[in-house]
MOPAC internal coordinates of N, CA, C and O (Angstrom, degrees):
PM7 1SCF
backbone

  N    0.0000 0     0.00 0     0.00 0    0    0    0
  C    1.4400 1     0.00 0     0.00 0    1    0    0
  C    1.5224 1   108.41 1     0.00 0    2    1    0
  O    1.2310 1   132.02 1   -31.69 1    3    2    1
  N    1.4572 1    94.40 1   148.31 1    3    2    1
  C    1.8900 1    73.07 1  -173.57 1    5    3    2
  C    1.9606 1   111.93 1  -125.81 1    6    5    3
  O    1.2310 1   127.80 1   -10.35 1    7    6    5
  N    1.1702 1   102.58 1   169.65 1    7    6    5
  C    1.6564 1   101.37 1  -154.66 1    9    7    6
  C    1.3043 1   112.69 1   -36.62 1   10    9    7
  O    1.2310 1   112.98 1   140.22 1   11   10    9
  N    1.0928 1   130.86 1   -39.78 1   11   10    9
  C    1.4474 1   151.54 1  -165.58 1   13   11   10
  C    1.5860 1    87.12 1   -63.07 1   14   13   11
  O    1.2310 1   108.10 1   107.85 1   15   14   13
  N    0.9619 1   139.83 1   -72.15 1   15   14   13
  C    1.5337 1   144.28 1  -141.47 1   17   15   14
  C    1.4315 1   110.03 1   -93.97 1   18   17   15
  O    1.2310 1   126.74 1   164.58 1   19   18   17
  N    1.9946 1   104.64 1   -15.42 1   19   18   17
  C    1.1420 1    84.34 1   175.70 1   21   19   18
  C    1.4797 1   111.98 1  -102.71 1   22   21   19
  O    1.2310 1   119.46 1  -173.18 1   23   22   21
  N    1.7595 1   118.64 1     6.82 1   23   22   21
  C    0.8049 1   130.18 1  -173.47 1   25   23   22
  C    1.8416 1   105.37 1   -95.52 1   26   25   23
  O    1.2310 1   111.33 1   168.28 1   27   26   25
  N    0.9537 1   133.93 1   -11.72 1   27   26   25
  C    1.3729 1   162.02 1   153.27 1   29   27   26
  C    1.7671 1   106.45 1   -49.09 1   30   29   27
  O    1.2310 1   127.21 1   106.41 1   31   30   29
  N    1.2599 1   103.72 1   -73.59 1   31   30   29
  C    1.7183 1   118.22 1   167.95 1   33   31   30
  C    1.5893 1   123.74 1   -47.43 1   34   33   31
  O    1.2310 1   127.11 1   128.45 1   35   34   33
  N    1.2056 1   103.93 1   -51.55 1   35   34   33
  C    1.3672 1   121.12 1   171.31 1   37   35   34
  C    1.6536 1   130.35 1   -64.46 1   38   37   35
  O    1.2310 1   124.82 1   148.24 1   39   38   37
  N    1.5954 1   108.36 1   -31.76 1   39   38   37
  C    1.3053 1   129.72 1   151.71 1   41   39   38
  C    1.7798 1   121.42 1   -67.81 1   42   41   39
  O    1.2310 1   120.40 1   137.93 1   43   42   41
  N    1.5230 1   116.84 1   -42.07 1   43   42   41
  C    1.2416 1   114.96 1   155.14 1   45   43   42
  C    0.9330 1   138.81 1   -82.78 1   46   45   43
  O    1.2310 1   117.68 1   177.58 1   47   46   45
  N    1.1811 1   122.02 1    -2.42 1   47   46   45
  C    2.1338 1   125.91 1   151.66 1   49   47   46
  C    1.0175 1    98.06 1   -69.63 1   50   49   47
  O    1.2310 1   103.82 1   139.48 1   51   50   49
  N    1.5206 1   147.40 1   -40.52 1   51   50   49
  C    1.3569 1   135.54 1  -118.27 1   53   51   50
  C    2.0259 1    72.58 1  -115.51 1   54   53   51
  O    1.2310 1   120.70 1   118.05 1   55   54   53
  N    1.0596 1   116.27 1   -61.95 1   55   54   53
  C    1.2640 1   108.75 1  -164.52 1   57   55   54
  C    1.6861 1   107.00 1   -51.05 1   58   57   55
  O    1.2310 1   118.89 1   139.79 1   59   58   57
  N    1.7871 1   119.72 1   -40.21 1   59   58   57
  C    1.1862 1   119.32 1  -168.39 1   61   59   58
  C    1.6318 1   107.06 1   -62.99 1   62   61   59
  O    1.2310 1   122.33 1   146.86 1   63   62   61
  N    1.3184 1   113.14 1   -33.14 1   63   62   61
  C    1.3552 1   110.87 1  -172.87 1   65   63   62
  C    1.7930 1   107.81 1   -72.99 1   66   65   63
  O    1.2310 1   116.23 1   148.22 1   67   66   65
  N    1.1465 1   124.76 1   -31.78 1   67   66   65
  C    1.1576 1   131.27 1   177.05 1   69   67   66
  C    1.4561 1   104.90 1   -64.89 1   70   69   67
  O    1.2310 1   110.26 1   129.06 1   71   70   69
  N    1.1486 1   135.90 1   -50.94 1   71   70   69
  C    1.4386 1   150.71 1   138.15 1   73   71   70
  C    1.4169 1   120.70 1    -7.92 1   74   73   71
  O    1.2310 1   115.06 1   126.95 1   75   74   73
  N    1.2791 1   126.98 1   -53.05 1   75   74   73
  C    1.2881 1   149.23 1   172.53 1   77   75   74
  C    2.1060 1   106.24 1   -77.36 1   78   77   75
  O    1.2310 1   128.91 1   130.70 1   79   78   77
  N    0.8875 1   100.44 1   -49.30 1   79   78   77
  C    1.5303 1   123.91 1  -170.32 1   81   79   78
  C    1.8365 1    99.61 1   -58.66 1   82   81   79
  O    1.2310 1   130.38 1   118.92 1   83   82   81
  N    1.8596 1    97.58 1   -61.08 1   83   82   81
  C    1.9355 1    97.66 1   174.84 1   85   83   82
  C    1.7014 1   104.99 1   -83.20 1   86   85   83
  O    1.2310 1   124.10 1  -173.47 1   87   86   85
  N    1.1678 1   109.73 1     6.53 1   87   86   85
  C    1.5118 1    85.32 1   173.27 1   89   87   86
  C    1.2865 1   121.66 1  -119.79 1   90   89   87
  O    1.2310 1   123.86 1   172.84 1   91   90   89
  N    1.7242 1   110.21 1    -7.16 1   91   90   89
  C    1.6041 1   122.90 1   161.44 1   93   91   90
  C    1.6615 1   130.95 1   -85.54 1   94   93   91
  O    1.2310 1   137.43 1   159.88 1   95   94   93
  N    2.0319 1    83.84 1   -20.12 1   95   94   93
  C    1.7664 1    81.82 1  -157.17 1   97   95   94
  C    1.4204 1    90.18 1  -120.43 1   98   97   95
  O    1.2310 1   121.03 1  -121.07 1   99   98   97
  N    1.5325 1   115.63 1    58.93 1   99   98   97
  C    1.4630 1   127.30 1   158.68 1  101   99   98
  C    1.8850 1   119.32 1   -64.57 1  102  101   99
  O    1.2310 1   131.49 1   138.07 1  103  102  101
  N    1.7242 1    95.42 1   -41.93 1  103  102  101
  C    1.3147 1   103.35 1  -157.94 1  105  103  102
  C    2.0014 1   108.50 1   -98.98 1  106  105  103
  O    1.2310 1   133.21 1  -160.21 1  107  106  105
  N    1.2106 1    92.08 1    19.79 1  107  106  105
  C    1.5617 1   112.86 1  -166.52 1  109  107  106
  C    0.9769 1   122.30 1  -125.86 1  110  109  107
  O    1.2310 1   110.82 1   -43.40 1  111  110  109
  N    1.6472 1   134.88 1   136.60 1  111  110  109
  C    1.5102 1   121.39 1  -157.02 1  113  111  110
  C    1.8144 1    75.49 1  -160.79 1  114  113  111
  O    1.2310 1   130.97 1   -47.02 1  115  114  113
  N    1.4707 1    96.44 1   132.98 1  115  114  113
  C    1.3311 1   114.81 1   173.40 1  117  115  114
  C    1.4970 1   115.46 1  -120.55 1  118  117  115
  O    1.2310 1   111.51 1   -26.42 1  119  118  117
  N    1.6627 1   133.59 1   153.58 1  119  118  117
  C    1.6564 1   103.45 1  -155.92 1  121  119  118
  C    1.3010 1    87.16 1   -71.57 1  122  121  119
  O    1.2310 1   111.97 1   114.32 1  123  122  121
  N    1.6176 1   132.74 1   -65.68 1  123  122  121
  C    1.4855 1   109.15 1  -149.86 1  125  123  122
  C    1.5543 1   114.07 1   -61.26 1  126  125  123
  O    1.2310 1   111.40 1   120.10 1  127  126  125
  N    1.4817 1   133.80 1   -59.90 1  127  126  125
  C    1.2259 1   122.35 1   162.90 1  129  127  126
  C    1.5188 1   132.21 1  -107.95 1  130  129  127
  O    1.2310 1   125.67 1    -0.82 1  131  130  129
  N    1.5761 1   106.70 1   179.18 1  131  130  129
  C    1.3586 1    99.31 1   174.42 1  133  131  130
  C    1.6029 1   110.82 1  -116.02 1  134  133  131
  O    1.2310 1   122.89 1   -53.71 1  135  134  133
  N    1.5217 1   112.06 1   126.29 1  135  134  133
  C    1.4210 1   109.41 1  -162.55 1  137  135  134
  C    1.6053 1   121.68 1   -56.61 1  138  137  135
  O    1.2310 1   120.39 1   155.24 1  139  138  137
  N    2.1411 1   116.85 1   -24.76 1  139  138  137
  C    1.3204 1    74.96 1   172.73 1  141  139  138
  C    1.4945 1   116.68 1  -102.41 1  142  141  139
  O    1.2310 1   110.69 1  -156.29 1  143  142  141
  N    1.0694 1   135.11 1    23.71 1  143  142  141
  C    1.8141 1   137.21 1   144.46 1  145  143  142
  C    1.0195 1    93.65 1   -60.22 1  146  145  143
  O    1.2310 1    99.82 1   105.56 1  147  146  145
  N    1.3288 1   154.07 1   -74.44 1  147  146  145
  C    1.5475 1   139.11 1  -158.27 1  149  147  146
  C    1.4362 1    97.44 1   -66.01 1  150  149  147
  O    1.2310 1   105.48 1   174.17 1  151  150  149
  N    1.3517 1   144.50 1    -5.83 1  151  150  149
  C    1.1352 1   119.22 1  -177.82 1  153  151  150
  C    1.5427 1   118.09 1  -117.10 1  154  153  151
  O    1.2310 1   124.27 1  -179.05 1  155  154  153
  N    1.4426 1   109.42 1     0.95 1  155  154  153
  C    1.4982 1   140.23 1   152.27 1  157  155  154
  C    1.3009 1   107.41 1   -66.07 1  158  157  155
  O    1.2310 1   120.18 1   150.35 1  159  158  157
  N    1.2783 1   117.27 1   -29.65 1  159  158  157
  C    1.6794 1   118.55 1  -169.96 1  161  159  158
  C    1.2490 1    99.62 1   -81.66 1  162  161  159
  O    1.2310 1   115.28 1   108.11 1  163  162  161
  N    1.5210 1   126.56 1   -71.89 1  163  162  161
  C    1.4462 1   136.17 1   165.22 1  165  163  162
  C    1.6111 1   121.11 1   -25.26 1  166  165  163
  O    1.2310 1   127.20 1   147.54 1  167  166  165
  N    1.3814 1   103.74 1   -32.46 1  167  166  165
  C    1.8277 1    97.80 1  -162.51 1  169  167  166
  C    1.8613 1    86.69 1   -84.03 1  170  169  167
  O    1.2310 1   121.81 1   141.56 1  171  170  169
  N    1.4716 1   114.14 1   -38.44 1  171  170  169
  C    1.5284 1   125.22 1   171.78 1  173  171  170
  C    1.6998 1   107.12 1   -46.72 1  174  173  171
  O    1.2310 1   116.47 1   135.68 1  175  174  173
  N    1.1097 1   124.31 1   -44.32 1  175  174  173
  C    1.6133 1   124.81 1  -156.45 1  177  175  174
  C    1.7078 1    84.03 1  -105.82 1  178  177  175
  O    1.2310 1   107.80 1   132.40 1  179  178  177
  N    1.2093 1   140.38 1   -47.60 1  179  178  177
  C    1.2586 1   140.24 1   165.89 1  181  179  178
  C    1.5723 1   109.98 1   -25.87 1  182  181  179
  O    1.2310 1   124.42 1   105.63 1  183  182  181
  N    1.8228 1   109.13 1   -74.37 1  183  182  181
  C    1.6651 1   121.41 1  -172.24 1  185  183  182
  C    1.2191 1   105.65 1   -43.62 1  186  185  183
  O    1.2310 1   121.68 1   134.39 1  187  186  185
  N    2.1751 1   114.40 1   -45.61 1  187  186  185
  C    1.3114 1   114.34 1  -162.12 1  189  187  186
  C    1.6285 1   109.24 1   -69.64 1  190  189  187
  O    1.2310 1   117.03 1   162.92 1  191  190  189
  N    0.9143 1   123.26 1   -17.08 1  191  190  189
  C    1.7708 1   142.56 1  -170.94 1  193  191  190
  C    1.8210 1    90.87 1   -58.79 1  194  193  191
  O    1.2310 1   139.19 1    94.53 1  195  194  193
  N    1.5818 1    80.38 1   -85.47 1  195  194  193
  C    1.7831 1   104.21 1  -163.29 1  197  195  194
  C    1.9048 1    97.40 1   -47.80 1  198  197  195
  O    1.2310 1   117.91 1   147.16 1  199  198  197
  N    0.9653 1   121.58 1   -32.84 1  199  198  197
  C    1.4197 1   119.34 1   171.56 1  201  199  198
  C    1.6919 1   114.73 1   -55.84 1  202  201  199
  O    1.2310 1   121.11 1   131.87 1  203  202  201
  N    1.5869 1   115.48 1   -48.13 1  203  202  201
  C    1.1275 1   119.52 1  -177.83 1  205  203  202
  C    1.5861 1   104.30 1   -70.57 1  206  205  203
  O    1.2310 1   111.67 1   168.51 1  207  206  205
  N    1.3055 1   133.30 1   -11.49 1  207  206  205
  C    0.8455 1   122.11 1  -168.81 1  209  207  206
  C    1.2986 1   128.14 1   -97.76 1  210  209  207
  O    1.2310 1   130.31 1   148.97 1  211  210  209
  N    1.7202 1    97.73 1   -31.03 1  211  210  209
  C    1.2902 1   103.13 1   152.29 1  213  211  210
  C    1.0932 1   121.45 1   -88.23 1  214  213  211
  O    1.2310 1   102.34 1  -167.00 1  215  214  213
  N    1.3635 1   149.92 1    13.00 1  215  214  213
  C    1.3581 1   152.92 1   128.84 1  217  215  214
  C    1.8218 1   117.51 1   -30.58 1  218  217  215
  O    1.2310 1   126.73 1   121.36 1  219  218  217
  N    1.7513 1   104.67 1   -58.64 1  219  218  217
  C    1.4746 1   117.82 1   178.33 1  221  219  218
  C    1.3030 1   103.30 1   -77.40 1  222  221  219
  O    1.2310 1   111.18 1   163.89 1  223  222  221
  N    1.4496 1   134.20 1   -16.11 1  223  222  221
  C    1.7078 1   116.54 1   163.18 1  225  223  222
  C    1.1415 1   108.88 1   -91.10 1  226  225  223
  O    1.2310 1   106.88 1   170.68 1  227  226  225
  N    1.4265 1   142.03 1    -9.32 1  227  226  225
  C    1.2349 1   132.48 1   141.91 1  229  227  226
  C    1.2635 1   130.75 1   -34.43 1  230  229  227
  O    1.2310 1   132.91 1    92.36 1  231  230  229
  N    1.2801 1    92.67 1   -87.64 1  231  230  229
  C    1.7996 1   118.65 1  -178.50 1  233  231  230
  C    1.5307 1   104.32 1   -55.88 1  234  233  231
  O    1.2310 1   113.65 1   138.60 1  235  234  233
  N    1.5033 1   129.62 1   -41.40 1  235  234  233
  C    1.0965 1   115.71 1   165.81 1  237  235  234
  C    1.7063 1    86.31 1   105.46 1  238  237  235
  O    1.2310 1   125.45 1    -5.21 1  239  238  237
  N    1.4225 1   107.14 1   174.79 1  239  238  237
  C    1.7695 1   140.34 1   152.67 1  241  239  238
  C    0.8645 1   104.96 1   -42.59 1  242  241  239
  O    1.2310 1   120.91 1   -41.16 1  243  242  241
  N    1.7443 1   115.86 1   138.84 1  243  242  241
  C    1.8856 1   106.17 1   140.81 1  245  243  242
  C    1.5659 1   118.86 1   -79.07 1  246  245  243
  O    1.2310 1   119.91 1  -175.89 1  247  246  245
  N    1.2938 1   117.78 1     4.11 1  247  246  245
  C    2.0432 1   116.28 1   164.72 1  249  247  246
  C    1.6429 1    81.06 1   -66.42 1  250  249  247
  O    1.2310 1   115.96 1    98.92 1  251  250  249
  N    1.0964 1   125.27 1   -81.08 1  251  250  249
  C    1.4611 1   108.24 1  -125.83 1  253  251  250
  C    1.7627 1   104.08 1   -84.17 1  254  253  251
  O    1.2310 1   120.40 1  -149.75 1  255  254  253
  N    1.3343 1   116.83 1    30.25 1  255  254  253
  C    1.0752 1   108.88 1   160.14 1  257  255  254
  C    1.9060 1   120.44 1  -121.25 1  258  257  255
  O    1.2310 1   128.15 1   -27.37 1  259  258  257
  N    1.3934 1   101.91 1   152.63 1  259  258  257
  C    1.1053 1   104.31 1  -177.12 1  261  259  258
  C    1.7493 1   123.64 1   -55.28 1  262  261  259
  O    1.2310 1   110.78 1    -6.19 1  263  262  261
  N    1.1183 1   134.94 1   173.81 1  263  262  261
  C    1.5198 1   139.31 1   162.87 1  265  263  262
  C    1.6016 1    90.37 1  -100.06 1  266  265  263
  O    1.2310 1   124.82 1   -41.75 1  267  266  265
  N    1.6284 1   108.34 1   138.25 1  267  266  265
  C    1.3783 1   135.87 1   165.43 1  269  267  266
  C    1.2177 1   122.28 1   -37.40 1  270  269  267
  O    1.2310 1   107.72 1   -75.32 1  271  270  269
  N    1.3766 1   140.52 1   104.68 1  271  270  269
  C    1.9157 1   108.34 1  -172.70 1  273  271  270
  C    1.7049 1   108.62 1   -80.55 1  274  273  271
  O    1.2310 1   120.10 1   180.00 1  275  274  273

């Protein structure tokens, strides 16, 4: 699998759980946090993931690109 895809995967667990997190842990308040702000945070750091990831299957490797002449 290659970085791109697994960095893709890793951004969409992370967002789904954040997902699960603001949409379960409405009625729940823990002292240090409250699960769905932490899970607003996650779906935020999640989107930014899966973005980078399709960014690096874009842009690709630096092997398979040439040097500038």
């Amino acid at each position: 699998m290659t970085p791109a895809r697994k960095t893709i995967f890793t951004g969409l667990a992370t967002f789904v759980v954040g997902a699960a997190l603001w949409r379960f842990g409405l009625g729940f308040e823990i002292v240090v946090f409250t699960p769905s702000k932490l899970g607003v945070v996650l779906m935020v750091v999640g989107g930014l993931e899966i973005l980078y990831g399709i960014y690096k299957a874009v842009r690709g490797t630096g092997a398979d690109r040439r040097p500038a002449d």
